[in-house]
PABA-346998 format. One record per residue (C-alpha): residue in three letters; x, z, y. Coordinates in steps of 0.05 Angstrom, whole numbers, padded with zeros to 5 digits, always signed. Example, Ala and Ser with C-alpha at 12.3 -4.5 7.8 and 13.67 -1.06 7.14 Angstrom:
BEGIN
ala+00246+00156-00090
ser+00273+00143-00021
END
This chain:
BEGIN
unk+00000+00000+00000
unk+00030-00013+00061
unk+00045+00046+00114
unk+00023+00011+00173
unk-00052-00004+00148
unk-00065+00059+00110
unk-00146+00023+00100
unk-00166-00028+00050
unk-00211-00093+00066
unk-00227-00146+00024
unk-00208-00226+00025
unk-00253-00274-00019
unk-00224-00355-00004
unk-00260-00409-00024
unk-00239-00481-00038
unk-00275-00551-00027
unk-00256-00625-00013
unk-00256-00664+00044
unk-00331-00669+00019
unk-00352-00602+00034
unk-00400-00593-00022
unk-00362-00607-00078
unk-00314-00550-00100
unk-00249-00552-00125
unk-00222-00504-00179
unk-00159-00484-00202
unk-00133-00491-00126
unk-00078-00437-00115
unk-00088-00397-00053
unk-00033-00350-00025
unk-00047-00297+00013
unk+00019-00261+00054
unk+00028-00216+00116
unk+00024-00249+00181
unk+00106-00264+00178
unk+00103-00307+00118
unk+00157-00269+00093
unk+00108-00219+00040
unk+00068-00247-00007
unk+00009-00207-00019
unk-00026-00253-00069
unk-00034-00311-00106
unk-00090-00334-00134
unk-00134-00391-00168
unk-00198-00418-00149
unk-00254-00412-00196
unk-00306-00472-00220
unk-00348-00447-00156
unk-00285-00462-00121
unk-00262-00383-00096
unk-00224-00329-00112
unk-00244-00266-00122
unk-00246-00222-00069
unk-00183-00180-00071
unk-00162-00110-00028
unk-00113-00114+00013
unk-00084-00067+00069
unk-00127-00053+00139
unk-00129-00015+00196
unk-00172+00049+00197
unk-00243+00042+00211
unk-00247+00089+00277
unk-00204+00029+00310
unk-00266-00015+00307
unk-00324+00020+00309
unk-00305+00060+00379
unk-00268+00020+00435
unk-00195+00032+00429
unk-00121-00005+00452
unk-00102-00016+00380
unk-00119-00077+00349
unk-00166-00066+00301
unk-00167-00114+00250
unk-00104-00140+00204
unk-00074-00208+00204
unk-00065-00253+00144
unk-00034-00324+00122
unk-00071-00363+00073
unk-00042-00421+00048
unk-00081-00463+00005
unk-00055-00513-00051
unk-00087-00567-00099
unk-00063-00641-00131
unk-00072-00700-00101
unk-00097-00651-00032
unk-00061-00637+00038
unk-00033-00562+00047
unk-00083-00522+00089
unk-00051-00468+00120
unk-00095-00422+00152
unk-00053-00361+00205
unk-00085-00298+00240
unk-00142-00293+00184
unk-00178-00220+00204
unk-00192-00165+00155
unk-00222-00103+00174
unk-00220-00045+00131
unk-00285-00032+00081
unk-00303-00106+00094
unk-00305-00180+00063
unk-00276-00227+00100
unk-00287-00295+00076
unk-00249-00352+00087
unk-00273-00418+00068
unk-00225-00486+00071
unk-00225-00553+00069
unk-00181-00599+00041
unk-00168-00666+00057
unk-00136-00719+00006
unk-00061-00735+00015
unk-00048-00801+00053
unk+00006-00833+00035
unk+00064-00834+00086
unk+00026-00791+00136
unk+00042-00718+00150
unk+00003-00674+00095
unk+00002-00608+00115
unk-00053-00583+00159
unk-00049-00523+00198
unk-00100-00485+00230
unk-00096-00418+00277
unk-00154-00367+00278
unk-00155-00338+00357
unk-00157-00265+00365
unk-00221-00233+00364
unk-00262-00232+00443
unk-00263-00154+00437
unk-00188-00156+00432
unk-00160-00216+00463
unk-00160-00239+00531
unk-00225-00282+00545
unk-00262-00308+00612
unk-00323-00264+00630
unk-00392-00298+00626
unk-00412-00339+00690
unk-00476-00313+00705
unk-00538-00351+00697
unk-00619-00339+00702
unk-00650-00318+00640
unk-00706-00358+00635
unk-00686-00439+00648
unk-00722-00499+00674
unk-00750-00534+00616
unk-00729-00613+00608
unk-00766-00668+00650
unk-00828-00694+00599
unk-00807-00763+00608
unk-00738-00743+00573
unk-00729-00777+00504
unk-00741-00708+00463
unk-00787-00650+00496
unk-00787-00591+00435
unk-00863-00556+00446
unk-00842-00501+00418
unk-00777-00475+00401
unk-00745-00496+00335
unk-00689-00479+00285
unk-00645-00545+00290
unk-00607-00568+00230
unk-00536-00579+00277
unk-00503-00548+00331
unk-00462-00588+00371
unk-00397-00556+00399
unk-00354-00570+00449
unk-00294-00538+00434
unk-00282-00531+00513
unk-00306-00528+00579
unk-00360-00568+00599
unk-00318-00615+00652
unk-00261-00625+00594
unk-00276-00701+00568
unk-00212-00702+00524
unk-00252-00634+00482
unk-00263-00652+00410
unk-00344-00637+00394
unk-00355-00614+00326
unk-00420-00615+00281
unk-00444-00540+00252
unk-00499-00523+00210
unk-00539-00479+00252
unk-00534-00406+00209
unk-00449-00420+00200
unk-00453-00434+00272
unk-00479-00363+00284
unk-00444-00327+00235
unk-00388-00363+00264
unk-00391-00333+00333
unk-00419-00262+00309
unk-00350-00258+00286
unk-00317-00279+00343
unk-00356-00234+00378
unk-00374-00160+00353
unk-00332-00122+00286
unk-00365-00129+00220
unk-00360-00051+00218
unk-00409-00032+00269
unk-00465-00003+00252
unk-00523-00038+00217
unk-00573-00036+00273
unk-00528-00056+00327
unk-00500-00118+00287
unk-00577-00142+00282
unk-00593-00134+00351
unk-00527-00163+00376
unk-00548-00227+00325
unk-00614-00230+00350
unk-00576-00235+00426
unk-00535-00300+00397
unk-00587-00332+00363
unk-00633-00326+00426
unk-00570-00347+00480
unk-00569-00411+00425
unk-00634-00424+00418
unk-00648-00427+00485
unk-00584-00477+00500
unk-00626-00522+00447
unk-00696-00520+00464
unk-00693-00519+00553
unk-00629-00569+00532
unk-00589-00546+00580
unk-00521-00595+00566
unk-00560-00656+00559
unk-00601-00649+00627
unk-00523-00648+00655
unk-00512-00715+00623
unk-00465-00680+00562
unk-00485-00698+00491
unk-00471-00629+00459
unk-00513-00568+00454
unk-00461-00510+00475
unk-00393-00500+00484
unk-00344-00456+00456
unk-00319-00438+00531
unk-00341-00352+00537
unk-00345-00371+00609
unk-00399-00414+00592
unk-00428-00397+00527
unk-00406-00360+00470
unk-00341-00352+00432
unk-00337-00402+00375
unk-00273-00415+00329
unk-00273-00474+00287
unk-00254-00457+00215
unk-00246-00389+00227
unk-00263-00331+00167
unk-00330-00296+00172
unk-00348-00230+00148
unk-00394-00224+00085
unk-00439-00167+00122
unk-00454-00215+00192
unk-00469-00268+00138
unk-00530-00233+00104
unk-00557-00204+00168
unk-00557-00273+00191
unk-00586-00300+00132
unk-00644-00257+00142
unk-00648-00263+00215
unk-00645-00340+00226
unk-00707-00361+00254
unk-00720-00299+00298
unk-00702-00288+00376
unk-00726-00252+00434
unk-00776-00276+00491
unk-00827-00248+00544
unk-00896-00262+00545
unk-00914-00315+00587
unk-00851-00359+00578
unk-00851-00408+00530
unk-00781-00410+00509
unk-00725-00358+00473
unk-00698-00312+00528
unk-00634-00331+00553
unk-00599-00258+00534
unk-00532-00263+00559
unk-00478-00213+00544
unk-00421-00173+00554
unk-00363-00128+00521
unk-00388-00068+00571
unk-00313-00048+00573
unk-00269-00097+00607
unk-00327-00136+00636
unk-00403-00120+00661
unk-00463-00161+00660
unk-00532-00157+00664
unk-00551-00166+00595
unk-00528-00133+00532
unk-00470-00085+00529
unk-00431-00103+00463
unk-00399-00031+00455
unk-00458-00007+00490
unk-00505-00034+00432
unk-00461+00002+00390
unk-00465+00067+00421
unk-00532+00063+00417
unk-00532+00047+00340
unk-00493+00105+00324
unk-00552+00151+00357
unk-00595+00120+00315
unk-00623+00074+00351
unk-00664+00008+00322
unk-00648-00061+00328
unk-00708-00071+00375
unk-00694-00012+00411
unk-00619-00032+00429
unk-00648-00093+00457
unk-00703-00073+00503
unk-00651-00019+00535
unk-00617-00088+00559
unk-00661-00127+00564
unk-00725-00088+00588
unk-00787-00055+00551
unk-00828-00117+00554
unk-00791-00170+00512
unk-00814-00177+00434
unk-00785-00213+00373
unk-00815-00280+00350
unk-00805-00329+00303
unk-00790-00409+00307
unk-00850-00443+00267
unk-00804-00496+00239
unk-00731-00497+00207
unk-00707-00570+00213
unk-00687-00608+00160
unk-00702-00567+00105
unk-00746-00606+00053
unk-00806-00542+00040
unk-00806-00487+00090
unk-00815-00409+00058
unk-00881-00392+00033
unk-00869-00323+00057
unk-00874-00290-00023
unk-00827-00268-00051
unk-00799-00304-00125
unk-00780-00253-00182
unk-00791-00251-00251
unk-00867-00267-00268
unk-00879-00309-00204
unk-00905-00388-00218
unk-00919-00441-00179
unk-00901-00499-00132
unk-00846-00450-00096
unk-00820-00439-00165
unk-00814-00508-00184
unk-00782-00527-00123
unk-00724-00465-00129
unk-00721-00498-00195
unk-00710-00569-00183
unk-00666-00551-00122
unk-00620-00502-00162
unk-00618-00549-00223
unk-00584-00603-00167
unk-00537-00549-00142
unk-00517-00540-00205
unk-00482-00610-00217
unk-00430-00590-00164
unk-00429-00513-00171
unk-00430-00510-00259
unk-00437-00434-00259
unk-00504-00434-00254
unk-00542-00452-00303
unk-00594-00501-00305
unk-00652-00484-00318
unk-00725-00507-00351
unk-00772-00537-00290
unk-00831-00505-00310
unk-00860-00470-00248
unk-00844-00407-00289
unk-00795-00357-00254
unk-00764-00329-00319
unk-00695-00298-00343
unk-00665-00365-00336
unk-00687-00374-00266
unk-00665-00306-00250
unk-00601-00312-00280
unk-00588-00376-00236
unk-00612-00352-00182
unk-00567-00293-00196
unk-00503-00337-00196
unk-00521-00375-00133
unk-00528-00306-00099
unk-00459-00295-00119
unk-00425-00357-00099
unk-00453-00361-00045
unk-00446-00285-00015
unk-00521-00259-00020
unk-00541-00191-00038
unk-00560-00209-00123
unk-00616-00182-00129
unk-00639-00249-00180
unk-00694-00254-00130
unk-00714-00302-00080
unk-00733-00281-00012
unk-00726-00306+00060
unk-00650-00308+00060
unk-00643-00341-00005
unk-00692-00390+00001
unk-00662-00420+00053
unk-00598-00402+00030
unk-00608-00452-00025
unk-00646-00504+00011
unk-00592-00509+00063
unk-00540-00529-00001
unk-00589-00575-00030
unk-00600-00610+00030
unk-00521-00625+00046
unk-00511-00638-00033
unk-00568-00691-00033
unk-00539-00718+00045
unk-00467-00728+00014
unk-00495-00767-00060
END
């Protein structure tokens, strides 16, 4: 164990090709300290395409969970190796202690003659790094001119994000395609510690997925004449760092939290909730360590917001998640439940299953049996869900969201 991180966290890598839904096993990932010069680890992808998720060394928790001048969060390389595929080398991957951190790559096929390593830097975290404060902006937004070519009536999940990994004005900024939930699990990392408390992670969530929603639905870039939705610029937007690790605990909380985000009544669009760190800079919207003062009293999610935001906002939900082929039915599926939700898990899981042989496929019968649970066990697992071998909210989409891209790269 090493001295100087006297915690433990966890690391979980997983592996895919340049297409990203097809995995790629027996890859060998190396994990050392942020010198290069330890090896912590070396390990072998899986059929699912990841390792398991191994310990290694972190700070202790009190460095994250109350403001303090120590990073902290540890530091590690992962390399990542596989024939006939460039090197990825991945540098500044966080851990912090009692958490997963989960680091997925990439890999592109060798080109012959061209330079075949690829490197990629993970920027320190916003609570410990040196970041431009918000600009300050109403909360509620002009909604887009009718005659536009898309008018949203009412606000909806989109299938992509569009990110411009700069400031607004920067033309020479590369703008990158996300999946809407990676998107904002992306930049709940970037932006508050995975050990905070439960509470305060959901409400600061619920602040990003309104801030984004809002960006898409009063389309606040595009009325400006820019063809992205946000950009990664904290000045502007919201801190977002392409390719960086997520933790496992943001991930379920936003897999359960999605399609919700806060308003007022009589507007028709999410609130634009801006925030802050409450420590280096003030705003007038919500006070990251703030929120999480407020969690440790006990405080609910809800309750954390409206003492930002005021007593008269209220969680909704978008009506429609785009892109996904069958929406939820709002039941849960467990052992003994039948019907056309069934059959679909079934048929979607069974396709799934071609790229990601672990789970097994199973009978479409419209029965939710032991088989079904046992596959919907394993996709739970690979895919970082709580396996419970049940399908709720989180799942569901969970597993329409990997049929979709499966069935968009055949």
């Amino acid at each position: 164990m090493d001295t100087k991180y006297p915690d433990v966290g966890r690391l979980q890598v997983s592996v895919a090709s340049e297409n990203v839904n097809v995995p790629l096993s027996d890859a060998v990932v190396r994990i050392s300290d942020i010198t290069g010069n330890t090896v912590i680890d070396e390990l072998r992808t899986d059929s699912s395409g990841q390792t398991p998720a191994v310990d290694v060394p972190a700070p202790p928790l009190e460095y994250s969970v109350t403001p303090t001048d120590i990073r902290p969060y540890a530091e590690y390389n992962v390399t990542v190796r596989a024939t006939d595929f460039q090197t990825f080398h991945i540098g500044g991957v966080q851990v912090l202690p009692n958490r997963t951190a989960l680091q997925s790559t990439v890999l592109k096929p060798i080109q012959a003659g061209g330079f075949n390593v690829h490197n990629l830097f993970v920027e320190p975290h916003t609570l410990w790094g040196d970041f431009p404060p918000k600009i300050p902006e109403d909360e509620v937004k002009p909604l887009p001119d009718s005659s536009g070519l898309v008018v949203l009536p009412k606000p909806v999940v989109p299938e992509f994000v569009i990110v411009h990994l700069g400031i607004p004005s920067d033309t020479s900024a590369q703008n990158v395609w996300v999946p809407f939930k990676d998107y904002i699990k992306n930049v709940a990392s970037c932006e508050i510690y995975s050990t905070w408390e439960t509470e305060t992670i959901k409400a600061n969530v619920l602040a990003i997925l309104s801030f984004t929603m809002n960006r898409v639905f009063t389309e606040w870039y595009r009325g400006k004449g820019f063809s992205f939705t946000v950009t990664n610029s904290t000045a502007y937007d919201q801190a977002f760092d392409n390719g960086r690790n997520i933790f496992q605990e943001i991930s379920v909380i936003v897999d359960d939290l999605f399609t919700t985000y806060i308003t007022r009544e009589g507007i028709k669009q999410p609130l634009f909730t801006q925030y802050c760190d409450g420590r280096r800079t003030q705003c007038s919207g919500l006070s990251q360590w703030g929120s999480q003062d407020l969690g440790k009293q006990g405080y609910s999610a809800i309750e954390i917001l409206k003492n930002f935001y005021g007593s008269d906002i209220f969680l909704t939900t978008a009506e429609k998640v785009a892109g996904v082929p069958r929406s939820y039915g709002g039941t849960v599926l467990e052992l003994g439940s039948s019907g056309q939700d069934v059959q679909t898990i079934q048929t979607q899981l069974n396709r799934i299953a071609v790229n990601f042989p672990a789970i097994p496929k199973v009978k479409v019968d419209s029965y939710f049996g032991e088989e079904t649970q046992k596959a919907v066990t394993e996709f739970q697992k690979i895919f970082n869900l709580p396996q419970t071998g049940a399908v709720d909210f989180g799942t569901w989409y969970a597993i329409s969201n990997i049929y979709v891209g499966i069935m968009q790269m055949s």
